[in-house]
MMTF fields as JSON, N, C-alpha, C and O atoms, coordinates in Angstrom:
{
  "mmtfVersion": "1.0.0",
  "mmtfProducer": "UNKNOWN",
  "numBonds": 307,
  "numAtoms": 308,
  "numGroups": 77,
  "numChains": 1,
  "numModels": 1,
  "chainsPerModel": [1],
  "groupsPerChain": [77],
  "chainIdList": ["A"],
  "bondAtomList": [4, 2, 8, 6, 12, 10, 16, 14, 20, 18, 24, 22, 28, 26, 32, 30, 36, 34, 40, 38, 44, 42, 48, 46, 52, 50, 56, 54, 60, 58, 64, 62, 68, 66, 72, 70, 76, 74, 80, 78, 84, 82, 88, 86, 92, 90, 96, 94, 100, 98, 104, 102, 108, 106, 112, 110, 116, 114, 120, 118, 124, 122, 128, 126, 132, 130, 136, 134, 140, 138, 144, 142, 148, 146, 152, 150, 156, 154, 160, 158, 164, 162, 168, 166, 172, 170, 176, 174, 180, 178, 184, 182, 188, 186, 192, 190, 196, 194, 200, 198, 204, 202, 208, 206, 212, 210, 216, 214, 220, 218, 224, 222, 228, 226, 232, 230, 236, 234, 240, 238, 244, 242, 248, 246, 252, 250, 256, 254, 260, 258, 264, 262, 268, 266, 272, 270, 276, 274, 280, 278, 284, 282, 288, 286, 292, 290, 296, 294, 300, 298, 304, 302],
  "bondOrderList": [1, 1, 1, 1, 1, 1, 1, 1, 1, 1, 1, 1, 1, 1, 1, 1, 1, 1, 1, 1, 1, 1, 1, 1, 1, 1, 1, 1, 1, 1, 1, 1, 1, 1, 1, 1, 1, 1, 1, 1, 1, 1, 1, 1, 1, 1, 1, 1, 1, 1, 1, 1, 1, 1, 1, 1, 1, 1, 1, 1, 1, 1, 1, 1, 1, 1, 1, 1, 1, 1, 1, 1, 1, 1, 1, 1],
  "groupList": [{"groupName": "UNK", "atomNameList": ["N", "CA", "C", "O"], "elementList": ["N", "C", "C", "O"], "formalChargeList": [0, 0, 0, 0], "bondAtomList": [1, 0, 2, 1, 3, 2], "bondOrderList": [1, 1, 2], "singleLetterCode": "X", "chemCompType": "L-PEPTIDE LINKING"}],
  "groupTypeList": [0, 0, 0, 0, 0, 0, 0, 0, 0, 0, 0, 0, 0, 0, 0, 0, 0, 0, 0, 0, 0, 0, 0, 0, 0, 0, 0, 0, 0, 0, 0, 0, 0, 0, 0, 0, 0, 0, 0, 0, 0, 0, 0, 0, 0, 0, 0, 0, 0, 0, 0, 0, 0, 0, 0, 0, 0, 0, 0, 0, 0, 0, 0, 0, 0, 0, 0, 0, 0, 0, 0, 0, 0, 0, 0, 0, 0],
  "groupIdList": [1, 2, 3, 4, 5, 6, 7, 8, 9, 10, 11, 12, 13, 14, 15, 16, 17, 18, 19, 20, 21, 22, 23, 24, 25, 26, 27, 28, 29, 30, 31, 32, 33, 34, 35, 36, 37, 38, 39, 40, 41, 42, 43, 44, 45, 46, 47, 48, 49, 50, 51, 52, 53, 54, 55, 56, 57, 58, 59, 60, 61, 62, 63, 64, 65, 66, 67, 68, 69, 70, 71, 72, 73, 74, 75, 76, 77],
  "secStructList": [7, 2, 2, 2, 2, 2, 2, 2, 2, 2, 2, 2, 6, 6, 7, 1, 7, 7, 7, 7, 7, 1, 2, 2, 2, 2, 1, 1, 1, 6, 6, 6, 6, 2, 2, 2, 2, 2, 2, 2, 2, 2, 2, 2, 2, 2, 2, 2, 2, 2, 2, 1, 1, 7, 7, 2, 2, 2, 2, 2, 2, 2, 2, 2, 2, 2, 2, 2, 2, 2, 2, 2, 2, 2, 7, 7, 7],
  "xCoordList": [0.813, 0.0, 0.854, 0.423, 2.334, 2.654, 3.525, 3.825, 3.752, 4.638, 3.283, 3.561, 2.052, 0.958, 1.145, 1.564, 0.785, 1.031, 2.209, 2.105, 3.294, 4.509, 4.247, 4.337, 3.979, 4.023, 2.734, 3.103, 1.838, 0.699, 1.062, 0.539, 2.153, 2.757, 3.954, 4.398, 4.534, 5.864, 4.797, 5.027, 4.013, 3.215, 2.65, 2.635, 2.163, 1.35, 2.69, 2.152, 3.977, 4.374, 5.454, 6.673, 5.126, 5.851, 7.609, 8.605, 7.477, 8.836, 9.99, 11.22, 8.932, 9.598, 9.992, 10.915, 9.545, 9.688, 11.067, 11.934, 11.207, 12.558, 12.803, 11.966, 13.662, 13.871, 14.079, 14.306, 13.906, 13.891, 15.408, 15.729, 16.12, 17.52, 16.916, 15.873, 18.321, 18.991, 18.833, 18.589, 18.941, 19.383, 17.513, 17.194, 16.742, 15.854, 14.251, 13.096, 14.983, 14.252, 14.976, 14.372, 15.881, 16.644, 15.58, 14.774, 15.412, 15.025, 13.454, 12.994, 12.74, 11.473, 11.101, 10.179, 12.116, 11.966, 11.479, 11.789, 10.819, 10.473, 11.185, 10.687, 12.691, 13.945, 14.212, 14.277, 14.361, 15.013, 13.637, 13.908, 12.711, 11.514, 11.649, 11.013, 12.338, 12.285, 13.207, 13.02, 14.324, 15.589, 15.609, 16.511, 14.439, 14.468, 13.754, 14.056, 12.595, 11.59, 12.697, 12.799, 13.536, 14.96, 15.749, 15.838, 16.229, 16.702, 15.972, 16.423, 14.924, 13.734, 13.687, 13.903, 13.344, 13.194, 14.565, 14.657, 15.693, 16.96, 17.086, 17.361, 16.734, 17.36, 16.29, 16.564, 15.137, 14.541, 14.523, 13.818, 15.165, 15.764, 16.852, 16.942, 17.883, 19.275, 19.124, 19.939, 18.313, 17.893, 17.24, 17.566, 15.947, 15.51, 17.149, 17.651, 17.641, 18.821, 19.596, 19.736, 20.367, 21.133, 20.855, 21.59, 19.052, 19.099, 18.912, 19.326, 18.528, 17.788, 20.033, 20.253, 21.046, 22.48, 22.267, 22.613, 21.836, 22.208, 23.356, 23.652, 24.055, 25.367, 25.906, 26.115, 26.034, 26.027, 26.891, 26.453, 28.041, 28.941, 28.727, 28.889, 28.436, 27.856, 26.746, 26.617, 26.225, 24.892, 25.323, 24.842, 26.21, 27.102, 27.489, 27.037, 28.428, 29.491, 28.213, 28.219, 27.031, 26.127, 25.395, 25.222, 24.861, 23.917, 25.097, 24.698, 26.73, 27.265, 27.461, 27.383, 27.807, 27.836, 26.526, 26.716, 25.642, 24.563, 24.028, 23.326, 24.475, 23.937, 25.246, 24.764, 26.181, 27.109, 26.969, 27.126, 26.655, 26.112, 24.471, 23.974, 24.043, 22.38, 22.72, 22.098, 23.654, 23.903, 24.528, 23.996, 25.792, 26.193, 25.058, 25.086, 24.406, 23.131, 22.265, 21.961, 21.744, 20.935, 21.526, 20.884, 23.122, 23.695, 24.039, 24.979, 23.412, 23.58, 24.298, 24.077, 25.389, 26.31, 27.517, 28.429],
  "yCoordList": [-1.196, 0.0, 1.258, 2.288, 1.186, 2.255, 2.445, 3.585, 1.668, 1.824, 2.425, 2.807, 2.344, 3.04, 4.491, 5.416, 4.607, 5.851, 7.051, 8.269, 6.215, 7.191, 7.19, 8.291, 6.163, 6.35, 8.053, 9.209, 7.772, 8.413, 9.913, 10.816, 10.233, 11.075, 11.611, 12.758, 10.185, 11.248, 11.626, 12.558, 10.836, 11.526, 12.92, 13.714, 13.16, 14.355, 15.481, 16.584, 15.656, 16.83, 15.741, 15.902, 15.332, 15.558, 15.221, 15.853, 13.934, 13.654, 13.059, 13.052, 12.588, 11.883, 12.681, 12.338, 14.52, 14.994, 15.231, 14.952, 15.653, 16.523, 17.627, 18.394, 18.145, 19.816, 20.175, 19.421, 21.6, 21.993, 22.712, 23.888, 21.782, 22.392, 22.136, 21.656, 22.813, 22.488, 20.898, 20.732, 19.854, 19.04, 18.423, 17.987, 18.483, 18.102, 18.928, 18.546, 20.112, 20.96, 19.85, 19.491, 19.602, 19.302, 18.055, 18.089, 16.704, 15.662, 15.619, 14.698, 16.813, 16.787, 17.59, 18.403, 17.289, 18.023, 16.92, 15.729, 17.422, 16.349, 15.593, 14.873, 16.052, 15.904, 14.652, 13.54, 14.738, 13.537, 12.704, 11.585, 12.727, 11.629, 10.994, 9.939, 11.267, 10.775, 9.646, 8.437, 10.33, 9.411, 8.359, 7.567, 8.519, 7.374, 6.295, 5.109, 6.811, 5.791, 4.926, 3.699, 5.883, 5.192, 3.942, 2.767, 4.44, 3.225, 2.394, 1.415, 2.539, 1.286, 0.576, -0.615, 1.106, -0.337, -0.595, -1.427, -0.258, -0.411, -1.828, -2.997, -1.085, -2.296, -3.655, -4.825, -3.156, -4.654, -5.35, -6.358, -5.056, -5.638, -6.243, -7.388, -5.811, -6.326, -7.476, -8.398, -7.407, -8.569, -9.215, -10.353, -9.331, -10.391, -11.309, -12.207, -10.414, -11.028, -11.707, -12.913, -10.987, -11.68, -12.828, -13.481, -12.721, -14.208, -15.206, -16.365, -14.875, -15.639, -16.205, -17.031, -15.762, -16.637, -17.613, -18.762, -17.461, -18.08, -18.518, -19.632, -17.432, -17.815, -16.609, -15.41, -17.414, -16.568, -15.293, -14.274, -15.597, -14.472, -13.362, -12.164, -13.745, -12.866, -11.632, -10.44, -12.268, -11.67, -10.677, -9.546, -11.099, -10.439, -9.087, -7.955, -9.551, -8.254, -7.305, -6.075, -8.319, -6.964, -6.077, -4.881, -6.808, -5.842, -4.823, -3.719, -5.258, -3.712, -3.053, -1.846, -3.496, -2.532, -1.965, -0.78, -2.185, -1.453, -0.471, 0.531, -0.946, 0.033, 1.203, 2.269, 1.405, 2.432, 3.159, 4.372, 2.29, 3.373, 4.128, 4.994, 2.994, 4.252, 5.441, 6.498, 5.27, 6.521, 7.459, 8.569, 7.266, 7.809, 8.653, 9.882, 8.235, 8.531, 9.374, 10.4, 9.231, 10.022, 11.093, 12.143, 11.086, 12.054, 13.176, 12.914, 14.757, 15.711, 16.492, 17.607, 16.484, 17.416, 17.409, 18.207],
  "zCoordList": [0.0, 0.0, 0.0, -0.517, 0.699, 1.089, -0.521, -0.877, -1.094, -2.554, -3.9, -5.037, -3.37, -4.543, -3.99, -4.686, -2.637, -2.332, -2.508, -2.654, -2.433, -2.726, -4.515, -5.06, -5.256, -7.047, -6.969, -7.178, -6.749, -6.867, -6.539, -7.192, -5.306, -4.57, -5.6, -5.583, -6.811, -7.152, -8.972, -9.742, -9.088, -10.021, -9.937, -10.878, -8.666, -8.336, -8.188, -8.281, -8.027, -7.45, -9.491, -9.553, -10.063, -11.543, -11.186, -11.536, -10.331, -10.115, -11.415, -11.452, -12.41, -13.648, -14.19, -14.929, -14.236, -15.679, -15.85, -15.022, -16.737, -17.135, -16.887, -17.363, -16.292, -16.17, -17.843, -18.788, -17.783, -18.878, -19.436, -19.263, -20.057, -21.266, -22.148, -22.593, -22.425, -23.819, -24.296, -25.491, -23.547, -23.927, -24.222, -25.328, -23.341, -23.453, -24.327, -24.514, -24.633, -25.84, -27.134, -28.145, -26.896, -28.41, -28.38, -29.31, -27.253, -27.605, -28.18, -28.855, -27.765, -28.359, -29.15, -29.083, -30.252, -31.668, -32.721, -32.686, -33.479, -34.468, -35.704, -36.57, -35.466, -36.3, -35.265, -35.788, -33.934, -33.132, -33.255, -32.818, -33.527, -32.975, -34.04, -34.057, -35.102, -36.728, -36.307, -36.444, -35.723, -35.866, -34.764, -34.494, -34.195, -32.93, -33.687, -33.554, -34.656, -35.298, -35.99, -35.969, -36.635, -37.636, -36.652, -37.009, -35.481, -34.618, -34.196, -33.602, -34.356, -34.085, -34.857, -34.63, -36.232, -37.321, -37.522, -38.424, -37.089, -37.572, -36.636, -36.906, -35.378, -34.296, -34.412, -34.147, -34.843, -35.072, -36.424, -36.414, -37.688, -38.605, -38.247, -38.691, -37.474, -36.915, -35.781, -35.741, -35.088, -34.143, -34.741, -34.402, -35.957, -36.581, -36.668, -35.991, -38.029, -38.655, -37.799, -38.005, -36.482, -35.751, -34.581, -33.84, -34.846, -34.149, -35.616, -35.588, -36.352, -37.675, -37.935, -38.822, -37.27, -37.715, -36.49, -36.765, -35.343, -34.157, -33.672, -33.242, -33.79, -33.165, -31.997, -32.181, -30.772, -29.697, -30.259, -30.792, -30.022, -30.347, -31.512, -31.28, -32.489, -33.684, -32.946, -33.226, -32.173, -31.387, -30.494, -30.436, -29.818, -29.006, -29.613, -29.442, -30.343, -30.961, -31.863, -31.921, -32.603, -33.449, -32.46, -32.697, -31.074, -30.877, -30.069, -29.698, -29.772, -29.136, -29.968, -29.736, -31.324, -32.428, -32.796, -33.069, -32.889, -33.185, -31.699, -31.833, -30.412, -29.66, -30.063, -29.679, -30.45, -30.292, -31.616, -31.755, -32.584, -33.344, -33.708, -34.428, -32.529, -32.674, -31.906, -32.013, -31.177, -29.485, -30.491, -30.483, -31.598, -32.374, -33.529, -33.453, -34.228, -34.698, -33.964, -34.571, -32.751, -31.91, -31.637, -31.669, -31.245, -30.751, -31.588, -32.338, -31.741, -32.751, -32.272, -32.746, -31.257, -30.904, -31.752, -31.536]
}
């Protein structure tokens, strides 16, 4: 009971949001929402494929390569 009450409590005083930058004006632009849709179908074409080899290691090394270059991709600095 006492864990609904504190959620309900960090909802009401907006404990999730974001303060407001730079950084987080940039993320809700409709240029970044594009490029997130882009790492989405990217990353689920690449995980079809890299389980469709089944080989542990292959799996391994694609999905760190693909997380470093979506962070690369997302990142417009």
């Amino acid at each position: 009971m006492l864990f609904w009450i504190c959620l309900l409590y960090f909802r009401w005083v907006n404990f999730w949001r974001l303060p407001e930058t730079e950084h987080t004006r940039r993320v809700q632009t409709l240029a970044h929402a594009k490029r997130v849709h882009v790492v989405r179908y990217v990353w689920l074409i690449a995980v079809l494929l890299l389980a469709g080899i089944g080989q542990l290691a292959v799996l391994i090394f694609g999905l760190t390569l693909l997380t470093f270059v979506s962070l690369m991709f997302l990142d417009e600095t």
